[in-house]
N, C-alpha and C positions, 0 to 999 in steps of 0.2 A: 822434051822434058815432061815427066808424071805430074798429072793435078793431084795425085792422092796425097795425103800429108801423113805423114806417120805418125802411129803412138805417141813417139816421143817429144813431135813438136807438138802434139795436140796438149799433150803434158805439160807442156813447156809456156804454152799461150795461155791454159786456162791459171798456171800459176802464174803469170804477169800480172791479168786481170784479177786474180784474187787481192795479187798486192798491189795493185794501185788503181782500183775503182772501188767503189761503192756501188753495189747493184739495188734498184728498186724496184720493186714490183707495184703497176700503175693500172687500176680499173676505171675504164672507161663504161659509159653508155654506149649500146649496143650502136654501132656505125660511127661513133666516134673516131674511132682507131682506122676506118676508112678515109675518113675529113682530113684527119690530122695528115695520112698519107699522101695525099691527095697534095695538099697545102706543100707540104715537105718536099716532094718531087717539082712541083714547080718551082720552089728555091733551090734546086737540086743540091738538096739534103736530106743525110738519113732519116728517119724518123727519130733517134736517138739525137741527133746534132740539131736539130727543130726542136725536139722537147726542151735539149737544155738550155738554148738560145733562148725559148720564150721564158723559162724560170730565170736565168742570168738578166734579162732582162727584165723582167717585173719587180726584181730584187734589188736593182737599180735604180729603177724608178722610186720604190718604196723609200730605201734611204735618202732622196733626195727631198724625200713629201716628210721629213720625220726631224 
């Protein structure tokens, strides 16, 4: 079987993620976005699935304090 993905799926995937994410653009301190990597593999998780874990949970937390 081909790794190459076609056109059309490529089409296909970036309008799923148009409609049903939200993308953010996130600036880090320079080595930060190493740390965070770092961290995330040891939980063996994306960097994506470790950012939102830690905002889901801070968000959590907060409502609880409030």
């Amino acid at each position: 079987m081909s790794d190459k993905v076609s056109k059309a799926q490529q089409r296909a995937v970036q309008k799923y993620v148009k409609n049903n994410y939200d993308r953010v653009v996130l600036t880090l301190p320079k080595g930060k976005r190493d740390e965070i990597k770092q961290y995330a593999e040891m939980d063996d998780k994306s960097m994506n699935a470790y950012i939102v874990q830690a905002i889901e949970e801070k968000i959590s937390n907060d409502k609880g304090q409030r």
